[in-house]
C-alpha positions as CSV (number, residue, x, y, z in Angstrom):
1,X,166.5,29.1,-42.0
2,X,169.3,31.3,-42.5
3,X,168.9,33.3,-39.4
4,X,169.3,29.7,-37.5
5,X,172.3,29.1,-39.2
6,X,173.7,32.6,-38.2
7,X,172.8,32.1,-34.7
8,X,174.3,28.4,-34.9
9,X,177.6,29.5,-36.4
10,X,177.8,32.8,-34.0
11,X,177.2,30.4,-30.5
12,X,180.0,27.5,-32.2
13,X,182.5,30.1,-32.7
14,X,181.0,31.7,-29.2
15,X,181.5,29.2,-26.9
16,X,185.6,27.8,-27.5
17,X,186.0,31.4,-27.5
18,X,184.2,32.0,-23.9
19,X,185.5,28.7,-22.4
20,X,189.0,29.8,-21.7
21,X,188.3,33.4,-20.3
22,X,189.3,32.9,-16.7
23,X,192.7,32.3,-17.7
24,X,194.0,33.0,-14.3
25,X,196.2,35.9,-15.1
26,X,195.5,39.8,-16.1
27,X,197.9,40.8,-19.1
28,X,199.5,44.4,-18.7
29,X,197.3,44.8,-22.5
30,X,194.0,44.2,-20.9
31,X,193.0,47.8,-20.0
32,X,190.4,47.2,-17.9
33,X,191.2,50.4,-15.5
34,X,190.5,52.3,-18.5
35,X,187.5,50.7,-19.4
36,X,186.3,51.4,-15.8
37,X,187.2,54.9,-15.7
38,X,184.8,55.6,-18.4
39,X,182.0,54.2,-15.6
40,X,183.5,57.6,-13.9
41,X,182.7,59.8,-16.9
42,X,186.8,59.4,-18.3
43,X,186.4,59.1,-21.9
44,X,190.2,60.1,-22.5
45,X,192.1,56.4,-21.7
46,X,195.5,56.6,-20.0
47,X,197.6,55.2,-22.7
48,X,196.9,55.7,-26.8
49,X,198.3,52.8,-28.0
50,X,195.1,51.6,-29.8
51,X,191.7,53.4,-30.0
52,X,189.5,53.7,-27.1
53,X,186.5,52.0,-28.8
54,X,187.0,48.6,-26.7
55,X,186.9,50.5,-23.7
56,X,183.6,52.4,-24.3
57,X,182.1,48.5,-25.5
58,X,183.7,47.0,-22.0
59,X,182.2,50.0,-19.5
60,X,179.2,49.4,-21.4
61,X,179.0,45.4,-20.7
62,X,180.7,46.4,-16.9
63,X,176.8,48.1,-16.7
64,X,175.0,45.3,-17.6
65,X,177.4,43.0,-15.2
66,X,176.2,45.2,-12.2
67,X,172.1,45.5,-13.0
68,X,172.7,41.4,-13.7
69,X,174.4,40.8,-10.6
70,X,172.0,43.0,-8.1
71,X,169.9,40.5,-8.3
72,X,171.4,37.2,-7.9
73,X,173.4,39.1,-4.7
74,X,176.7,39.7,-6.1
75,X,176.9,43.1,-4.6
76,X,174.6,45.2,-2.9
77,X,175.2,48.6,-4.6
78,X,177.5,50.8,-6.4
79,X,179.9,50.5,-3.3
80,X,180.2,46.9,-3.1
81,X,180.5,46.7,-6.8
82,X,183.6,49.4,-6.7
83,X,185.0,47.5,-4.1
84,X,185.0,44.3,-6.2
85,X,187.0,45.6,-8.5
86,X,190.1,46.8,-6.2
87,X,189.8,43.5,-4.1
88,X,189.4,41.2,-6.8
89,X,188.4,42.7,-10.6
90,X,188.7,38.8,-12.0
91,X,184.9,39.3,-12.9
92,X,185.4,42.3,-14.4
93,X,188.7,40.8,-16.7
94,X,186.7,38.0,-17.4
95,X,183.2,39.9,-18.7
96,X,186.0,41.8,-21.2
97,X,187.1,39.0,-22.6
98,X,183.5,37.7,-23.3
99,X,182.7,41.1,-25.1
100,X,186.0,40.0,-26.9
101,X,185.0,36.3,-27.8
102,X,181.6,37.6,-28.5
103,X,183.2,40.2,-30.6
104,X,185.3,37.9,-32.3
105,X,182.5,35.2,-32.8
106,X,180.6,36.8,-35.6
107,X,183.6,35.9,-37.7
108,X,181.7,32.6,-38.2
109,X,178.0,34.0,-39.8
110,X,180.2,37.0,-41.6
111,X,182.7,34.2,-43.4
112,X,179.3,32.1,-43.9
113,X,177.5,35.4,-45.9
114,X,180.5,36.0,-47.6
115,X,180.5,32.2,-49.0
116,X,176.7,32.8,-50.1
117,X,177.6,35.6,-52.1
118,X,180.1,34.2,-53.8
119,X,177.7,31.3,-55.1
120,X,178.2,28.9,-52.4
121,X,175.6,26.5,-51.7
122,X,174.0,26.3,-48.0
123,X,176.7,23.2,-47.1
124,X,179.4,24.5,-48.3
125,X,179.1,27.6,-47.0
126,X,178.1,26.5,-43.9
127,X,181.3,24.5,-43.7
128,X,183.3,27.9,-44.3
129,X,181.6,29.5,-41.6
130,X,182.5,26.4,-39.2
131,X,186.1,27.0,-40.4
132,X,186.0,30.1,-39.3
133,X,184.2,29.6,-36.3
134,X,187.0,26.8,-34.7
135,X,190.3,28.9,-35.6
136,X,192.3,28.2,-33.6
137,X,194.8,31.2,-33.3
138,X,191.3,33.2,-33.0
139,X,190.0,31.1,-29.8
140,X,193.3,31.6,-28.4
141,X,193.4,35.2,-29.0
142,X,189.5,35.6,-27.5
143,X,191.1,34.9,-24.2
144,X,192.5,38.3,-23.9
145,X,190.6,41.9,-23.7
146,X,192.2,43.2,-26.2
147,X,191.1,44.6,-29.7
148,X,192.9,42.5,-32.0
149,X,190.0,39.7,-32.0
150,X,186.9,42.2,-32.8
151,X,189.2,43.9,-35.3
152,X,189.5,40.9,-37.4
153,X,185.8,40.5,-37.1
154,X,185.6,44.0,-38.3
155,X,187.6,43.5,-41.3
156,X,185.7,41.1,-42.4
157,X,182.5,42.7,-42.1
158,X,184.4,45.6,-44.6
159,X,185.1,42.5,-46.7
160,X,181.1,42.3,-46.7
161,X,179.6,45.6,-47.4
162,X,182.2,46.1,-49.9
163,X,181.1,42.6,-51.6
164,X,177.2,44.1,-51.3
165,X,178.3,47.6,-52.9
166,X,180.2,46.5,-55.4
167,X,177.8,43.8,-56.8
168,X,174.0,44.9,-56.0
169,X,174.1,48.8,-56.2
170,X,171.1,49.7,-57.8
171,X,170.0,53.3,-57.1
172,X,167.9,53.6,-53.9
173,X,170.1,51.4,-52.2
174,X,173.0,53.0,-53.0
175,X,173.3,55.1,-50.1
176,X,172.5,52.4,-48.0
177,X,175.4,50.0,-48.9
178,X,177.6,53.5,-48.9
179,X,176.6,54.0,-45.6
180,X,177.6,50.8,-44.4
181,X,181.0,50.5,-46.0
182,X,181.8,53.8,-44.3
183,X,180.3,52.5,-40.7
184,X,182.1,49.0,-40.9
185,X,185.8,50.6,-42.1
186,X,185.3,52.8,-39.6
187,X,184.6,50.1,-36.9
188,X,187.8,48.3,-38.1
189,X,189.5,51.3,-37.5
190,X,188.2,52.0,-34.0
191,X,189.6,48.7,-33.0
192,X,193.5,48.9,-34.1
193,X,195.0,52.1,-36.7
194,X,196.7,48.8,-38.6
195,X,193.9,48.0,-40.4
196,X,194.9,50.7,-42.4
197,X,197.4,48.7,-44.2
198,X,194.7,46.4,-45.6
199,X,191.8,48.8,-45.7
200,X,193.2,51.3,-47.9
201,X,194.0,48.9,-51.1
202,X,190.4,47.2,-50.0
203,X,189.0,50.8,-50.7
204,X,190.9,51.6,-53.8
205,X,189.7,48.3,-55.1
206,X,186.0,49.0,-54.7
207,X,186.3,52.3,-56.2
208,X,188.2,50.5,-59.4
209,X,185.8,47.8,-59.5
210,X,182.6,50.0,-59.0
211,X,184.2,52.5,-62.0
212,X,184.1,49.5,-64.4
213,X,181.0,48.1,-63.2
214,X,179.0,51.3,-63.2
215,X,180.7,54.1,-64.0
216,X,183.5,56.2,-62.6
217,X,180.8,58.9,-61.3
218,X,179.1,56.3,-59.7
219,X,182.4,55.1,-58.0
220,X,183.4,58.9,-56.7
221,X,179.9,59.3,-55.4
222,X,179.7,56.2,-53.9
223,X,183.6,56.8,-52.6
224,X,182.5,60.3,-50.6
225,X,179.8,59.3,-49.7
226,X,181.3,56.4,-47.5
227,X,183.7,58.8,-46.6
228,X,181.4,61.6,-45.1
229,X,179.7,58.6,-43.3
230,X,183.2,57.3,-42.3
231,X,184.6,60.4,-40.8
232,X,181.9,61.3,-38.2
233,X,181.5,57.7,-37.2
234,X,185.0,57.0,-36.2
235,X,185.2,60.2,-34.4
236,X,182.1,59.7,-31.8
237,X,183.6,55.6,-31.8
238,X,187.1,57.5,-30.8
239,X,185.9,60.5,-28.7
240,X,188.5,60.0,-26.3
241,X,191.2,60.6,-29.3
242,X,190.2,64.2,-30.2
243,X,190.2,65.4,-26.7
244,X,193.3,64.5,-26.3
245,X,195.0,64.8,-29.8
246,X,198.1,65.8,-29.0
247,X,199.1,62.9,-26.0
248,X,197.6,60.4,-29.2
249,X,200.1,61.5,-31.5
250,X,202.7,61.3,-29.0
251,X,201.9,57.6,-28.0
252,X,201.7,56.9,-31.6
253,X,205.5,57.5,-32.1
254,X,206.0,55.5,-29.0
255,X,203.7,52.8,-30.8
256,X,206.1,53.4,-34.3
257,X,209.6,52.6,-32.0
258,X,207.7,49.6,-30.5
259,X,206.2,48.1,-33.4
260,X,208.8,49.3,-36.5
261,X,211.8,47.1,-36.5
262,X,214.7,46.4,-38.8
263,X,215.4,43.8,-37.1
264,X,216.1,40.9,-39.2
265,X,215.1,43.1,-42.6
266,X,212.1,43.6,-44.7
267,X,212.1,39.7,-47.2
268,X,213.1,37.9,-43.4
269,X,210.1,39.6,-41.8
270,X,208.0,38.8,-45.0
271,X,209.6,35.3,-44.8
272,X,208.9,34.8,-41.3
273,X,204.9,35.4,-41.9
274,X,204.5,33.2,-44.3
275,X,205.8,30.7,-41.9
276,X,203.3,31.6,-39.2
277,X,200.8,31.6,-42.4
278,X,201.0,27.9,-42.8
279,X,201.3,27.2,-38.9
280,X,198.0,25.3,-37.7
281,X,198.5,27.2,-34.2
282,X,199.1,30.5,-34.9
283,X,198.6,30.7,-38.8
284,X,195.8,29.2,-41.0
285,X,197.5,25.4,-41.5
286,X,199.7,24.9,-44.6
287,X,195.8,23.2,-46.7
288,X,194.5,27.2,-46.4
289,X,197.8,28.6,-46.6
290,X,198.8,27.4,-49.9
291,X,195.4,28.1,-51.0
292,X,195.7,31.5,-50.2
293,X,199.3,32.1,-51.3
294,X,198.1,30.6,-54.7
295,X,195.1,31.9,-54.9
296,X,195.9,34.1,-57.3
297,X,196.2,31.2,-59.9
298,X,193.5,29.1,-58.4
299,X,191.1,31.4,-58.3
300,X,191.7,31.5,-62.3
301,X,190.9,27.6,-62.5
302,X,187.6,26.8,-64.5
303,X,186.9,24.2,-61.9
304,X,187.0,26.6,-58.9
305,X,183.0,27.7,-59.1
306,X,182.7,30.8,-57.1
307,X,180.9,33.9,-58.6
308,X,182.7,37.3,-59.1
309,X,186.2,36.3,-59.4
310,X,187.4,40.5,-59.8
311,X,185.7,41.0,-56.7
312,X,187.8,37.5,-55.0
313,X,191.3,39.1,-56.1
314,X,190.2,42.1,-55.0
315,X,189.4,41.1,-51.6
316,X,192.1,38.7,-51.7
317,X,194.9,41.4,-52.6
318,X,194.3,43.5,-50.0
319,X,194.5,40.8,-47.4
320,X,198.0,39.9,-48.6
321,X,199.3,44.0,-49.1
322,X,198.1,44.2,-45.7
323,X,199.8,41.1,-44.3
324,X,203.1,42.2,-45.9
325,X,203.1,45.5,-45.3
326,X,203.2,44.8,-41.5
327,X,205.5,42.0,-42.1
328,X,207.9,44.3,-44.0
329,X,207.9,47.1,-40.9
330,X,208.3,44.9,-38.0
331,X,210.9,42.5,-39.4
332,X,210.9,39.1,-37.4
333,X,209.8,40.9,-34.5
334,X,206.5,39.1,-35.0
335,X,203.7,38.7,-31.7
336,X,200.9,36.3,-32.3
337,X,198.4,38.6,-32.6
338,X,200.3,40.9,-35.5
339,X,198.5,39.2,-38.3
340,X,195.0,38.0,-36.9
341,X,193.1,40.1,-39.2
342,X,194.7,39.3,-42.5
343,X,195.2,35.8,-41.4
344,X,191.4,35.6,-40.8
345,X,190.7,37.6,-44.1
346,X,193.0,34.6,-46.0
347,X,191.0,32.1,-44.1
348,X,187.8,32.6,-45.2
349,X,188.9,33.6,-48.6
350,X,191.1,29.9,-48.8
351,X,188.1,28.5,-47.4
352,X,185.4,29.9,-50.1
353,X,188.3,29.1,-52.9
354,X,187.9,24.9,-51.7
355,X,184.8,25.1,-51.4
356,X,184.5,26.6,-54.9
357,X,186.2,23.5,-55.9
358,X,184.2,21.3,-53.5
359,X,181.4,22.1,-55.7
360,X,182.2,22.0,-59.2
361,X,181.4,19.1,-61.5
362,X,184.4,17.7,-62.2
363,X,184.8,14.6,-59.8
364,X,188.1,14.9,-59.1
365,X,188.3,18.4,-58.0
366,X,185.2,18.4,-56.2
367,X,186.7,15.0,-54.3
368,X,189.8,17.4,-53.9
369,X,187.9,20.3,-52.4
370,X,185.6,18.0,-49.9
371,X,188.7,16.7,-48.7
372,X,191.1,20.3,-48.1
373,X,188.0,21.4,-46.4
374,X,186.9,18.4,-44.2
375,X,190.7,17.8,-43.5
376,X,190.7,21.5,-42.2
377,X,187.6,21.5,-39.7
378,X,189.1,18.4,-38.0
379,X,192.5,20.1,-37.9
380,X,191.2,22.8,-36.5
381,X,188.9,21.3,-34.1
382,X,191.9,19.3,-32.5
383,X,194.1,22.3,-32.7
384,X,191.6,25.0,-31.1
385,X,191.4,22.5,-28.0
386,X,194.7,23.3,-26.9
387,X,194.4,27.2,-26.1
388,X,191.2,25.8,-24.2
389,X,192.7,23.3,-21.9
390,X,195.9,25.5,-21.4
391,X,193.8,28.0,-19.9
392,X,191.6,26.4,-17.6
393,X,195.0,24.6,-16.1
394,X,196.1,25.9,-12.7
395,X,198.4,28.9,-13.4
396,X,201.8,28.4,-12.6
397,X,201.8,32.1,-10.4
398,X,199.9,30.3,-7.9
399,X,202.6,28.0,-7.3
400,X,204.7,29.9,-6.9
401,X,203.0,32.4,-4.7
402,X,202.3,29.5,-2.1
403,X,206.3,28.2,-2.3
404,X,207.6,31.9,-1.9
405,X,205.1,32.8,1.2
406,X,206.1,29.3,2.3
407,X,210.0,29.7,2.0
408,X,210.4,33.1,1.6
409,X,207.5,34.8,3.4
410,X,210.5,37.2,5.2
411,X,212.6,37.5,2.7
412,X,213.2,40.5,0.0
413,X,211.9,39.0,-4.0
414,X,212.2,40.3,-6.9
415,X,210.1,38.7,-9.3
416,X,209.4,38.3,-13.2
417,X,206.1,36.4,-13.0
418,X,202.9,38.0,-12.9
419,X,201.3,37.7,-9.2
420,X,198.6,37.6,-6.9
421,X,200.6,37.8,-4.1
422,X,199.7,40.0,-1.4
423,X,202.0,43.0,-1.6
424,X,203.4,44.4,1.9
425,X,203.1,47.9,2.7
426,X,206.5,48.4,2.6
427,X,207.6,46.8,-0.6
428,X,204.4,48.8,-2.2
429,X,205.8,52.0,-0.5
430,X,209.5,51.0,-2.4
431,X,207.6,50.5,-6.0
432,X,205.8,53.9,-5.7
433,X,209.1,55.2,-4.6
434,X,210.6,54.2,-8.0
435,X,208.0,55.2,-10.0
436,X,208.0,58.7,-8.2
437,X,211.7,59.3,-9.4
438,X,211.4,57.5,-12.8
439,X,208.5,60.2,-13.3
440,X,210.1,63.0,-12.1
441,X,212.9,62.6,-14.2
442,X,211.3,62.6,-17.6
443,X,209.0,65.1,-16.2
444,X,206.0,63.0,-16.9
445,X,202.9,62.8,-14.8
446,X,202.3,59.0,-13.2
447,X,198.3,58.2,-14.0
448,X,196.1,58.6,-11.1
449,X,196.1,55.9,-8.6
450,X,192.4,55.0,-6.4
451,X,193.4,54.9,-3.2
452,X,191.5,51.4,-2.4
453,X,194.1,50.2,-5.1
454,X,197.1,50.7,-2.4
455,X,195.3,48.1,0.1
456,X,197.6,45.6,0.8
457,X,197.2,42.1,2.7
458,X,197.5,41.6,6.5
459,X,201.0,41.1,8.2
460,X,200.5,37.9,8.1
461,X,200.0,37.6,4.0
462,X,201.9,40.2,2.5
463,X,205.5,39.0,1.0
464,X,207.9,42.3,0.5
465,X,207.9,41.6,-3.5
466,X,208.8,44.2,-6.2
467,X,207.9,43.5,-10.1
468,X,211.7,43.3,-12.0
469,X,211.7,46.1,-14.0
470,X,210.8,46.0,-17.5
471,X,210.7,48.0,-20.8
472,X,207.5,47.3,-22.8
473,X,207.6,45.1,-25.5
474,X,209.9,46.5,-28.5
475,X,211.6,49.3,-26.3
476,X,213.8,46.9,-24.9
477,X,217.1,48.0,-26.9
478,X,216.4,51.5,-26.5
479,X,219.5,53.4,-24.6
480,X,218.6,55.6,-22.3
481,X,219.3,59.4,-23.6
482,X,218.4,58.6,-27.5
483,X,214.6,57.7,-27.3
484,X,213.4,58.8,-30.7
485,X,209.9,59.2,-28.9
486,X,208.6,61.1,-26.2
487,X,208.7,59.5,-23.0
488,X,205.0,58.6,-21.1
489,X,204.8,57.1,-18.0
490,X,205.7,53.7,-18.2
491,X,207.7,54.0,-21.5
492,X,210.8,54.9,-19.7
493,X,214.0,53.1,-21.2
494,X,215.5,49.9,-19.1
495,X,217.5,52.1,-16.4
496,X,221.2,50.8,-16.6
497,X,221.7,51.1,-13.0
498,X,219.0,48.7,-12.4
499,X,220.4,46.2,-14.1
500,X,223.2,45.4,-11.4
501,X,223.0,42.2,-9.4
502,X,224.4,44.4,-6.8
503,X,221.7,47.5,-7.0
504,X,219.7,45.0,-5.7
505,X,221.7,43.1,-3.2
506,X,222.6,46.0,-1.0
507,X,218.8,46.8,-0.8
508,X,217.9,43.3,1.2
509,X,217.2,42.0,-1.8
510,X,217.9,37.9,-2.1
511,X,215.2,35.9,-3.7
512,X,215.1,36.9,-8.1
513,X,212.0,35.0,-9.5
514,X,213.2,34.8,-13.6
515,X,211.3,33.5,-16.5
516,X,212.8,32.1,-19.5
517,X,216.6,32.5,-18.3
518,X,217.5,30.0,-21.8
519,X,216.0,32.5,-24.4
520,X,217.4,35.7,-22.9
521,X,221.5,34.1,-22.2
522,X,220.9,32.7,-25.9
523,X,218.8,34.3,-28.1
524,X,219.8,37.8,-26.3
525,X,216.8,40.2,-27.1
526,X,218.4,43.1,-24.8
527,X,222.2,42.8,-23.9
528,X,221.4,44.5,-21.1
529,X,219.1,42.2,-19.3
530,X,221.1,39.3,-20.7
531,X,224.5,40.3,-18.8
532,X,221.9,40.9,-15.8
533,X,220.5,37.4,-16.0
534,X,224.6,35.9,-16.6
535,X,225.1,38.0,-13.4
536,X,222.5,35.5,-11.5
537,X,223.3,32.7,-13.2
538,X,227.2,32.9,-11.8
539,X,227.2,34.6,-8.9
540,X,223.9,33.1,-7.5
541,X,222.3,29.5,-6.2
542,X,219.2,28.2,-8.4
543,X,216.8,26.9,-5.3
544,X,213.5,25.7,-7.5
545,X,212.5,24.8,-11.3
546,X,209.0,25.6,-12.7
547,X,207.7,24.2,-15.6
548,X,205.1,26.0,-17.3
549,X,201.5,24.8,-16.8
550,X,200.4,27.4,-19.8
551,X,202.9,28.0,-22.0
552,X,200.4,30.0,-24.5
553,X,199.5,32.6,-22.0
554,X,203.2,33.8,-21.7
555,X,204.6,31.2,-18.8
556,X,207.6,30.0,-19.2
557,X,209.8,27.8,-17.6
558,X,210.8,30.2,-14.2
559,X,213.5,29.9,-11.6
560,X,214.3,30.8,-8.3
561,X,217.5,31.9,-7.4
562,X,219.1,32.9,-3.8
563,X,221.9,35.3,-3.5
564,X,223.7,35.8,-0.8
C-alpha cells in the first residue's frame, strides 16, 4: 500500500512539473552544451558556477533519448542525432527539464515519509505529500534545467536519513543509515555548494542529538563514518571539479561577486525573505509561513501530536539558519530560485506541524489543522496552474521575430529578447568579431565552438541581429578595471564604450529591441545601461509595444525603437 502511495505522490508532483517544459525559450542557465559535451567524453563543464552533477544526470537521459528515438524514426544514427541538436536542440532542452521535474518530484513521497515518521497517520501524511507535490514556486522552477529543483529534493532526502539515524540506530544498521546520510548530503551538495548553509547546522544537530540519545562515541563514529562515505561520493558525482580545481575556484570568486551583495543590508535582505516566505507564488503562502516562522512555539504546543519534537527543531533550525544565511549575503538582491530548498524544507516541516494539529484530540485544534491544511492544497492547486498555462502560451520572441523579418528584414537590430531568429552570416561574423577582442583583452580563452553551430539561415531568412550586450546577473555594477575576480569568458564587465547610442549608430545599426525600459529608467540596477536606455528613449522613435505573453519566464513588456 505504501509503495502505491509513493508512486501516486511521485507521478502528482510529476506531471505539473512536466507539463510546462517546452517553454518556448532556452535560458543562458540551462547548460545543455555542457551536458552534451560529456556524450563526447568532456567531463570538465565550461563554466563552474554549480557542480557538474546535473550534467552527467542530463548526458545520461540524452542516451536514453537517442536508443528511444531510433526506433520510432526520430533520427537514423549518431549523425542525425548530432545534427538535431545544432538545427534545433528543443528536444534535447526539453528531456533536461524532465530529468529536472522528475528530479524535483520525489519531493512529494520524501515529505510523505517524513510525515510517517513523525507519527502521522496515512491521511494526513498523505495530504503533506500532496502539499508538497502541487508547490507551486517548485512546478515553476521544474520548467528550467537547472539544479536548484533536484537540490531541494536532495535536502530533503538529508532531512530523511538524518530523521532514520538519529531515531532507529541500533547496531547492525548503523553503518547503513551512516552510509546514507553521507550519500544523500553529498547529493545535495553535487547539485548547488549553497546547501552548505543549511547542511552544516543539519549535521551538527545530528551529532548533538545522536550524543544524547546514544552516546557521544556513538555520535563521532557515526559522524566519520558519514564523512568517509561523504568525501569519495561527492568527488566521483563532481569529477569534472578535481580535474579542473583551479578554473573551479576561480569561478567560485566570480560566483561570490555575483551572488554576495550589500545591497540593501543584511535585516532588509533577511526582511525581504520573509516576504517571499509568505508569498503563495514564490514562497510557501502566509498558512505555512507563519507556521514555520512560529514553529518554534508551536511545535511546543501539547495539541500539536507529532513524535520526536528535538528531532522537528532540529530539522526546522537548520532550514531557517540556512534561509537566512543566504538572505543575510545577498541582501535584496533575491532571484526566485535563491531559497527553493529552505523554502521546501519549511514546507513540509509547516505542513507536518498542521497536520500534527489536524490530528490531535482536542476538536478545536484538530478543526484548526484540517482547515490550514485543506485551505493550502486548494491554494496551491490554483496557484501552481499559473506557471503551467504561462508556459504553454505562445512566447512573445516569436512575435517579434515575424514583425522584425516582416519590417525590418534589411535592417541592422540590436536586440534584448531571446531569439530564434535566423542569424545572417554577417551579423554572426560581427558577434564573433566582438567576442574575439573582448577575449583577447582579458587574455582569456573563448570555449570551443562546433562548427555546425555557425550555420546560419538562407539569404532569404537570416535578419543581421546582434544580442545587446550584457553582464551576467549580479556583475552589472562592476567597473571595468576593479573586478575583484578573475575574468572568464563571458564574465567580462559591461564595456563603457558599448554603452553609446552612437557606438551603435555609426555601425548601421537602427532597430534596438529593449525589455523592461520602466524598471531600468526607474529602479536603475546599472547607471550605465540606465543612461543608455534614457539615450533611446530621447533621441529615438518607439515604433511597436509588446506585452508579455509569459511574464514568469523572464518576458517583459519589450519595445521597438528606430533611430535615425
Amino acid at each position: 500500500m505504501q509503495r502505491f502511495l509513493l508512486l501516486l505522490l511521485f507521478l502528482a508532483a510529476f506531471l505539473p512539473r512536466a507539463l510546462g517544459a517546452d517553454v518556448g525559450y532556452f535560458f543562458g542557465d540551462e547548460r545543455i552544451n555542457d551536458a552534451a559535451k560529456v556524450l563526447t567524453g568532456q567531463l570538465v563543464p565550461g563554466q563552474h558556477f554549480y557542480p557538474p552533477l546535473l550534467n552527467y544526470l542530463n548526458a545520461i537521459a540524452f542516451v536514453a533519448m537517442y536508443v528511444i528515438g531510433l526506433p520510432l524514426g526520430w533520427w537514423e544514427g549518431l549523425s542525425d542525432f548530432r545534427a538535431q541538436y545544432f538545427s534545433d536542440p528543443t528536444v534535447f532542452y526539453v528531456t533536461a527539464r524532465l530529468v529536472v521535474a522528475a528530479l524535483g518530484a520525489t519531493l512529494a513521497p520524501i515529505a510523505y515519509l517524513l510525515a510517517r515518521h513523525f507519527g502521522l497517520s496515512t491521511l494526513h501524511s498523505v495530504s503533506v505529500g500532496a502539499i508538497a507535490a502541487l508547490f507551486p514556486l517548485a512546478v515553476h522552477l521544474s520548467h528550467f534545467a537547472k539544479g536548484d529543483i533536484p537540490l531541494g529534493a536532495a535536502t530533503a532526502l538529508c532531512f530523511l536519513a538524518v530523521a532514520y539515524r538519529v531515531t532507529q540506530g541500533n547496531g547492525q544498521k548503523e553503518w547503513q543509515q551512516d552510509a546514507a546520510v553521507g550519500l544523500s548530503f553529498a547529493l545535495a551538495m553535487s547539485f548547488k555548494q549553497s546547501a552548505i548553509f543549511g547542511l552544516l547546522p543539519l549535521s551538527i544537530g545530528m551529532f548533538v542529538l545522536l550524543a544524547q540519545r546514544q552516546s557521544s562515541k556513538t555520535a563521532l563514529r557515526s559522524y566519520g563514518r558519514a564523512v568517509l562515505i561523504f568525501v569519495p561520493a561527492w568527488s566521483i558525482l563532481n569529477i569534472g571539479i578535481l580535474l579542473d580545481f583551479q578554473r573551479f575556484l576561480e569561478f567560485q570568486g566570480i560566483q561570490s561577486a555575483m551572488s554576495v551583495s550589500q545591497k540593501g543590508g543584511t535585516w532588509a535582505g533577511i526582511s525581504q525573505m520573509l516576504g517571499t516566505l509568505l508569498a503563495p507564488q514564490y514562497g510557501i503562502g502566509w498558512i505555512l509561513g507563519i507556521a514555520a516562522i512560529l514553529g518554534g512555539i508551536l511545535v511546543r504546543l501539547e495539541t500539536c501530536q507529532i513524535k520526536d519534537k528535538p528531532l522537528w527543531r532540529i530539522l526546522w533550525i537548520s532550514s531557517a539558519i540556512g534561509a537566512v544565511t543566504i538572505a543575510a549575503l545577498t541582501g535584496t538582491r533575491q532571484p526566485t530560485q535563491l531559497f527553493i530548498a529552505p523554502f521546501g524544507e519549511l514546507l513540509i516541516l509547516g505542513a507536518i506541524l498542521l497536520a500534527g494539529f489536524a490530528q490531535s484530540a482536542k476538536r478545536q485544534a484538530a478543526l484548526l489543522g484540517k482547515v490550514s491544511l485543506a485551505t493550502t492544497l486548494l491554494g496551491f492547486a490554483i496557484y501552481m496552474v499559473h506557471p503551467i498555462a504561462q508556459a504553454m502560451r505562445t512566447p512573445l520572441a516569436d512575435t517579434i521575430d515575424v514583425y522584425l523579418a516582416q519590417t525590418h528584414a534589411d535592417d541592422r537590430v540590436v536586440t534584448m529578447m531571446r531569439t530564434k531568429a535566423k542569424q545572417s552570416p554577417a551579423a554572426r561574423d560581427w558577434e564573433d568579431a566582438r567576442l574575439q577582442r573582448l577575449a583577447a583583452k582579458y587574455n582569456v580563452a573563448l570555449p570551443e565552438v562546433a562548427p555546425e553551430s555557425r550555420a546560419a539561415g538562407t539569404s532569404e531568412q537570416a535578419i543581421f541581429w546582434v544580442p545587446l550586450p550584457q553582464a551576467m546577473y549580479g556583475l552589472e555594477d562592476v567597473t571595468e578595471g576593479e573586478e575583484t575576480y578573475t575574468v572568464q569568458a563571458h564574465t567580462w564587465p559591461l564595456q563603457p564604450e558599448e554603452w553609446q547610442l552612437q557606438y551603435w549608430t555609426q555601425q548601421g545599426f537602427t532597430v534596438f529591441v529593449l525589455s523592461d525600459v520602466a524598471y531600468h529608467l526607474e529602479q536603475r540596477p546599472s547607471e550605465v545601461v540606465s543612461q543608455f536606455f534614457e539615450e533611446i528613449v530621447t533621441s529615438c522613435q518607439i515604433e511597436r509595444s509588446f506585452p508579455p505573453a509569459k511574464p514568469m519566464y523572464l518576458e517583459y513588456l519589450t519595445e521597438i525603437y528606430v533611430c535615425t
